[in-house]
N, C-alpha and C positions, 0 to 999 in steps of 0.2 A: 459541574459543568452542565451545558443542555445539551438537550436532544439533540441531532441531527433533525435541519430543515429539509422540506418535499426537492427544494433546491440542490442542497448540498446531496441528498441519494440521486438524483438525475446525475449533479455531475460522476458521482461513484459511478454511476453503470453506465455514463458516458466513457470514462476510462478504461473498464474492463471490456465494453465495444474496442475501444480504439484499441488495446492490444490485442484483438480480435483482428484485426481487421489489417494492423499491420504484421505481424506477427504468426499467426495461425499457419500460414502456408508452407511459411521455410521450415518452422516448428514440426510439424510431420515428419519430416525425413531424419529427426536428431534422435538417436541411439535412449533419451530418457522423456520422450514424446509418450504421455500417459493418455491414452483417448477416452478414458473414462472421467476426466478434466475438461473444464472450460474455467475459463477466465471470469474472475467475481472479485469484486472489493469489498471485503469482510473487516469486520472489529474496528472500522473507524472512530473516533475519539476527534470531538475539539480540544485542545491546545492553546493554549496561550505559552510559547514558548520566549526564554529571555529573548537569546539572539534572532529569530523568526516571527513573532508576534503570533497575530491567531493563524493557528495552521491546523489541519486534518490529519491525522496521524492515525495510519492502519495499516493492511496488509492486502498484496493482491496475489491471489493464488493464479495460476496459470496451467497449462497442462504440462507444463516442465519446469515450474519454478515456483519461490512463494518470496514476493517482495516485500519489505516493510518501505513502506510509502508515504509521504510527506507531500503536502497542495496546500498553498491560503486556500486560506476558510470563504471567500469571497471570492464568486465567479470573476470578479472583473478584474482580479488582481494580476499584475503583470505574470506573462506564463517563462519557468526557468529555461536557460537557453541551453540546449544538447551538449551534454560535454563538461558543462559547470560543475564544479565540487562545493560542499560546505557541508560542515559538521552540526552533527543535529544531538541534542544531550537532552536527554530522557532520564526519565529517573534510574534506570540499571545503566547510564554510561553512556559514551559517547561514540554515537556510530556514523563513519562519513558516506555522507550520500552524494550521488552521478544524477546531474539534470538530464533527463530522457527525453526525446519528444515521441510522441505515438500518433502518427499525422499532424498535418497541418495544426489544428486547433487543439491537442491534450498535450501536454508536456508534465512530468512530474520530478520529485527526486525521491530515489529510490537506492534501497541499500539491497542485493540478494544476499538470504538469508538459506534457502536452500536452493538448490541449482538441478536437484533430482526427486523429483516426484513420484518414480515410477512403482514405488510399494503402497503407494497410497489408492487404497481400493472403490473410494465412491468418493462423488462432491459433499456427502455427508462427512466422512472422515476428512477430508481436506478443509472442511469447515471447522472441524476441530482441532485439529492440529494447527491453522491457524492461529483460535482461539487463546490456543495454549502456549503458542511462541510471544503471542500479544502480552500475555500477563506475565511472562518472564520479562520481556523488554520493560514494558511498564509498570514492574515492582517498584517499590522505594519511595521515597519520598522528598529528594532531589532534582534542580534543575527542569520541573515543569509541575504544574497543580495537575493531581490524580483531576479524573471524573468525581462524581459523586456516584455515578450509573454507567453501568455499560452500555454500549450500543452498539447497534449491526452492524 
């Protein structure tokens, strides 16, 4: 597959702003609130998936959570509506994802995959652990073309 375009990373770190942004504040006061966290969208991948077609497929780490995360590849593509379901089949199997919105203009679908962050000691280690959930998810060789190359 290709790179990530200068495009497609704006909208990445327009996303992890918007759950900045809606998010951050109530986050604070939760019992697994890691303040040595901020919100970053890590290990995305193009996709061309059967049922989805071209889609983003990566992970959003948060201070209390770490999403694997699905968005067309294409800013102009309609944005999923809050509350929506649909099942997303990756080469390790088939995980059902919740259309989120994060203000006005980011919505995404998203599956949490951990819900407690709080032993994770720097954004370097949360970058890694990321990493490493990414390549469990995206083992195999079913139901979506690997990359050729990893990417950010």
């Amino acid at each position: 597959m290709h790179a990530l375009t200068p495009d497609q990373y704006q909208r990445l770190r327009r996303l992890a702003e918007a759950w900045t942004a809606s998010h951050l504040r109530e986050s604070k006061s939760l019992p697994q609130f890691n303040p040595l966290l901020a919100a970053d969208a890590l290990c995305f991948q193009c996709y061309r998936l059967p049922e989805h077609g071209e889609q983003l497929v990566g992970a959003l780490v948060t201070p209390v959570s770490l999403w694997l995360v699905m968005l067309p590849e294409r800013a102009n593509a309609p944005l999923p509506v809050a509350g929506e379901r649909c099942t997303l089949t990756l080469p390790s199997g088939r995980y059902p994802m919740e259309a989120v919105a994060l203000g006005d203009e980011v919505a995404c679908w998203r599956l949490i995959l951990l819900d407690d962050l709080t032993d994770v000691a720097s954004r370097q280690d949360a970058s890694r652990l990321a990493q490493r959930l990414m390549e469990r998810v995206m083992a195999g060789d079913e139901g979506a073309q690997a990359p050729s190359q990893p990417e950010a």
